[in-house]
Z-matrix of the N, CA and C atoms (Angstrom, degrees):
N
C 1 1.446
C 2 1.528 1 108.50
N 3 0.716 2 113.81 1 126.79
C 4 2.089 3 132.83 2 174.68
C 5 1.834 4 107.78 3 -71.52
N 6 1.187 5 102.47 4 148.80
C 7 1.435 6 96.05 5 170.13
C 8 1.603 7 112.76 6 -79.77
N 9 0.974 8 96.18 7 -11.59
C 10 1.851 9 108.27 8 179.37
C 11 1.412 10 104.80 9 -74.64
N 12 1.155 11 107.37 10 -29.18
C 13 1.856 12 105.21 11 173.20
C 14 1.756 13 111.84 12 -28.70
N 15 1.610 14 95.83 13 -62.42
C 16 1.747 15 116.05 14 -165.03
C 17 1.660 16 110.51 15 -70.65
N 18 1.432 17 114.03 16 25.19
C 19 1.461 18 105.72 17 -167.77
C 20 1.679 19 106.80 18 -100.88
N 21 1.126 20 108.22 19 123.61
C 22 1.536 21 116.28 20 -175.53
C 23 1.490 22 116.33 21 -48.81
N 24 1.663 23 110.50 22 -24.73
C 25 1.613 24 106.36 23 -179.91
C 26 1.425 25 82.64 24 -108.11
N 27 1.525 26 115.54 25 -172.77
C 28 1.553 27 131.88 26 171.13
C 29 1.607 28 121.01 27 125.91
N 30 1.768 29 100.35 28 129.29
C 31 1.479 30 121.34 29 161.94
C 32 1.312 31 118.88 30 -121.93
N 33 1.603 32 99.30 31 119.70
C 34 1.509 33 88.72 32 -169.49
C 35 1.664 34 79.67 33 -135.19
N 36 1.500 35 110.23 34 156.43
C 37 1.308 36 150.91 35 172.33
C 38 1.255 37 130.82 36 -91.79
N 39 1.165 38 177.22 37 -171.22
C 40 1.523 39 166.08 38 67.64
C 41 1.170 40 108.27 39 -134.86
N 42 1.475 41 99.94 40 128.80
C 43 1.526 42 132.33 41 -161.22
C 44 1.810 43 95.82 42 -81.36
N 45 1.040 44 124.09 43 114.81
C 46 1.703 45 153.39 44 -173.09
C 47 1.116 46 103.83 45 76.56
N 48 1.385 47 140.11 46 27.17
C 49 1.483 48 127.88 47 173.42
C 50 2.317 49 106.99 48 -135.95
N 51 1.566 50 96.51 49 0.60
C 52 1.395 51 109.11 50 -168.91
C 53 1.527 52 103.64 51 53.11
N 54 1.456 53 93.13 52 -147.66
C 55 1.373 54 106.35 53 -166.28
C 56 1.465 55 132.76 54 -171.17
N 57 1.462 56 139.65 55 -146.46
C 58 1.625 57 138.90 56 162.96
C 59 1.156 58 121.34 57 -168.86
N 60 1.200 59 103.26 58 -179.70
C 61 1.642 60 117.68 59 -173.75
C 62 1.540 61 107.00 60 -136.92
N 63 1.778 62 122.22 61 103.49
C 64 0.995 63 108.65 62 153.71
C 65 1.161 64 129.72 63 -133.21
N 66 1.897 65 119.19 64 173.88
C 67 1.311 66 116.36 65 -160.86
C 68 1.881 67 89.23 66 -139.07
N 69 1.141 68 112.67 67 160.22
C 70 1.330 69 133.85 68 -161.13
C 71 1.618 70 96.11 69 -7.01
N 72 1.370 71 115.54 70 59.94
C 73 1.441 72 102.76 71 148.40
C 74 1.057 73 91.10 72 124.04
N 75 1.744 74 133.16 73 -51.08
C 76 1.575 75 140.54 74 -165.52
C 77 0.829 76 101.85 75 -89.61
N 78 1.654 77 106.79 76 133.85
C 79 1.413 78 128.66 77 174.82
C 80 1.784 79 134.20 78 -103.90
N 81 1.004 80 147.20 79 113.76
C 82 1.461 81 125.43 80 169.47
C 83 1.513 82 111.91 81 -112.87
N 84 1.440 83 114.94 82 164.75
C 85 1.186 84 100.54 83 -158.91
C 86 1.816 85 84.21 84 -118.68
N 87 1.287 86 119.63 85 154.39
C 88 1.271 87 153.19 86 166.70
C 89 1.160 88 126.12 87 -60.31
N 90 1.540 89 124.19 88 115.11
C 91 1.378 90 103.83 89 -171.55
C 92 1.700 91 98.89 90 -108.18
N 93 1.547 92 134.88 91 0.14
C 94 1.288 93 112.22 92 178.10
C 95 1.522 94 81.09 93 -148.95
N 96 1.601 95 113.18 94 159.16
C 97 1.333 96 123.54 95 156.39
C 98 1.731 97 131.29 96 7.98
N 99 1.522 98 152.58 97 138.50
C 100 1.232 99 104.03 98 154.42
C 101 1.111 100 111.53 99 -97.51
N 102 1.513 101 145.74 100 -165.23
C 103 1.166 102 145.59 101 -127.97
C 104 2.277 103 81.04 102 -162.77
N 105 1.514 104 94.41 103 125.03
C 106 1.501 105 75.90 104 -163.59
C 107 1.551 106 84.73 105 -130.46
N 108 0.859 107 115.07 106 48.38
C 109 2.059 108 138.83 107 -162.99
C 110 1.179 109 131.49 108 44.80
N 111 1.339 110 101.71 109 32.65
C 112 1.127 111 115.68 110 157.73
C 113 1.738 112 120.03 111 -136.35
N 114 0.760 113 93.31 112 38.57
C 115 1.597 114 100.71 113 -173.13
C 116 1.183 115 125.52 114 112.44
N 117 1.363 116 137.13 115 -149.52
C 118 1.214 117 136.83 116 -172.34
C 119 1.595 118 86.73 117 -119.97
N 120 1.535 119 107.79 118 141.95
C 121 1.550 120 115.44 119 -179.05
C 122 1.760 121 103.12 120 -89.61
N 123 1.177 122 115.16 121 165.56
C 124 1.530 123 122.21 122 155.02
C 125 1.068 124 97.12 123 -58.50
N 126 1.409 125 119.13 124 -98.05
C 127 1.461 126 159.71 125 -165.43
C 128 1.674 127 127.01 126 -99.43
N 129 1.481 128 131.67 127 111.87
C 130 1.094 129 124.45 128 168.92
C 131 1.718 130 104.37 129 -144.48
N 132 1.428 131 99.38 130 163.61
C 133 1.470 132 120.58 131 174.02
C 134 1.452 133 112.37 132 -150.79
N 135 1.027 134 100.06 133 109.83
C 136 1.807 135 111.02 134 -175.48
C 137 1.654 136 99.30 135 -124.41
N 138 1.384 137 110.23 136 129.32
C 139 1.287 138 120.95 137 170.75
C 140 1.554 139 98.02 138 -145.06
N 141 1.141 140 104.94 139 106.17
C 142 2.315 141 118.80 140 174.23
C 143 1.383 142 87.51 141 -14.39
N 144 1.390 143 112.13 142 157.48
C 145 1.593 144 139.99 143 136.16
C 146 1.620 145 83.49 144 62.93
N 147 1.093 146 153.90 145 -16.60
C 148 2.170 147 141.15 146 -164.95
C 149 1.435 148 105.59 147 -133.87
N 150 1.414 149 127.76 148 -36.08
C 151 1.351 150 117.75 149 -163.66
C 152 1.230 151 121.91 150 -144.21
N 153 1.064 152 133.93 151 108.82
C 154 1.571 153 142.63 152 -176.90
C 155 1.765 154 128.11 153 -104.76
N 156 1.116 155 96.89 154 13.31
C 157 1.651 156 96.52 155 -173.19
C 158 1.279 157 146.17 156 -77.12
N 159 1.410 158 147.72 157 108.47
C 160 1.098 159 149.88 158 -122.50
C 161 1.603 160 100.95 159 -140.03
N 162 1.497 161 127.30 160 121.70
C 163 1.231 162 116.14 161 154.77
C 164 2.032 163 110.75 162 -114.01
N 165 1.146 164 122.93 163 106.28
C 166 1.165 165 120.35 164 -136.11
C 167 1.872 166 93.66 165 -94.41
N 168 1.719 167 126.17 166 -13.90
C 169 1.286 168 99.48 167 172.18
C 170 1.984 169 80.14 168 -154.78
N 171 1.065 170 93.36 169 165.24
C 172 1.961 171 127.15 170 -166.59
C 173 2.178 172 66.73 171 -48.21
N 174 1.466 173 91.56 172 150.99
C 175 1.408 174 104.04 173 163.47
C 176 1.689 175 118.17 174 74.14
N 177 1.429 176 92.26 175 -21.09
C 178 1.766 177 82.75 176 -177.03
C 179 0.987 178 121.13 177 -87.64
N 180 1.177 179 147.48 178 -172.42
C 181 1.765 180 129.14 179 -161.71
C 182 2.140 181 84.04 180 -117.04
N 183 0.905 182 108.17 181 170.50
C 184 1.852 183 125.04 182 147.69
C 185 1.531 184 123.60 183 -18.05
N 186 0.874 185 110.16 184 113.53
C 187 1.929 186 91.62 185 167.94
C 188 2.023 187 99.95 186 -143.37
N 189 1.325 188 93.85 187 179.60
C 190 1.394 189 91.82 188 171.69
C 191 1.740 190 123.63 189 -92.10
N 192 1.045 191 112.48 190 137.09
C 193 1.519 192 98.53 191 -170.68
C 194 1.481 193 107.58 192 -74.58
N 195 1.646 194 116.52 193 151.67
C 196 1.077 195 145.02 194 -128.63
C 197 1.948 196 80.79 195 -94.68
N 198 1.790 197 104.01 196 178.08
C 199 1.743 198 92.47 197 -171.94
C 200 1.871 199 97.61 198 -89.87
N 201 1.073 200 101.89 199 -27.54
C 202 1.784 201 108.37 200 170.71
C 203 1.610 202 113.19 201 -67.32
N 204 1.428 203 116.85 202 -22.18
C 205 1.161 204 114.57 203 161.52
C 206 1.749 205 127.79 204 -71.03
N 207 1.005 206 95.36 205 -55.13
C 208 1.585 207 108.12 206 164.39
C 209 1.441 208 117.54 207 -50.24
N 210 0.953 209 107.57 208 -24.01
C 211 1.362 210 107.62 209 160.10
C 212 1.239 211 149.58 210 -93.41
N 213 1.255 212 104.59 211 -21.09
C 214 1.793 213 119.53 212 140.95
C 215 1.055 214 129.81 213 -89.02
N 216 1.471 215 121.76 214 22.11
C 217 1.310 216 141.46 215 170.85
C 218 1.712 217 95.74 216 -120.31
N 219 0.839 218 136.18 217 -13.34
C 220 1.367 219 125.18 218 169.20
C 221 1.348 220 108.11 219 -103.71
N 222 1.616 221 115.41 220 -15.49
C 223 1.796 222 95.05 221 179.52
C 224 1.824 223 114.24 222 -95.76
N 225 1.643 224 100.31 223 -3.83
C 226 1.371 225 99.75 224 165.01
C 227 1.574 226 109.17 225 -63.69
N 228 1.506 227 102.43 226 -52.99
C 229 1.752 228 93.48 227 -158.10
C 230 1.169 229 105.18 228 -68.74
N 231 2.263 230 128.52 229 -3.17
C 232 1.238 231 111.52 230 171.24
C 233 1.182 232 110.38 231 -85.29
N 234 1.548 233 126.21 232 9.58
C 235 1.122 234 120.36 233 175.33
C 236 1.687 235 115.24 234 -95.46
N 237 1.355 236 123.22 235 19.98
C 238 1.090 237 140.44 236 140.61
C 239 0.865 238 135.25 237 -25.61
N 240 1.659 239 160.98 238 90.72
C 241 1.359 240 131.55 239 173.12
C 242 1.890 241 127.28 240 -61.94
N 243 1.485 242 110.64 241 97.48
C 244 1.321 243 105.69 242 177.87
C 245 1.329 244 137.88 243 -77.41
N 246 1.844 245 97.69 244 49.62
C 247 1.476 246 99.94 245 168.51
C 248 1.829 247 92.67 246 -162.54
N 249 1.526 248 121.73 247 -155.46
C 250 1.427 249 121.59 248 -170.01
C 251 2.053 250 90.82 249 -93.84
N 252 1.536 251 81.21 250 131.30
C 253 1.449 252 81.80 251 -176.73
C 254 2.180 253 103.71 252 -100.80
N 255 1.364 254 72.62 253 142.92
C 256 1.605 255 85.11 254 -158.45
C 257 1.840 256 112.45 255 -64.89
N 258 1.089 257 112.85 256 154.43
C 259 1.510 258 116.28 257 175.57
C 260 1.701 259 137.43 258 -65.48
């Protein structure tokens, strides 16, 4: 477990283990890649203001995500519901 697990915002990625999207606390989990406009990433971990990391195809090393990236990585996790979503 990561300390990044417990972070109230966060999209994170990992290629054979999936992944999620959360926003003040709520989580959903991901069933394919996200797509951060440029395609579908390998690998990412975005947490606001601490973490930017992007591995964008099988083989490529880490990089920081791009400022257009960060930004479709932040409007997924606002696409979050930040409260109990009703039945």
């Amino acid at each position: 477990m990561s300390i990044l697990s417990g972070c109230k915002t966060r999209l994170y990625w990992e290629p054979g283990h999936g992944g999620s999207a959360t926003r003040n606390g709520h989580t959903i989990a991901l069933t394919e890649p996200p797509d951060l406009g440029r395609g579908q990433v390998y690998a990412v971990d975005y947490v606001p203001c601490a973490v930017y990391s992007v591995t964008r195809h099988v083989g490529d090393g880490h990089s920081e995500l791009e400022p257009d990236e960060i930004a479709a990585a932040r409007a997924i996790v606002d696409g979050v519901p930040s409260g109990p979503v009703p039945l």
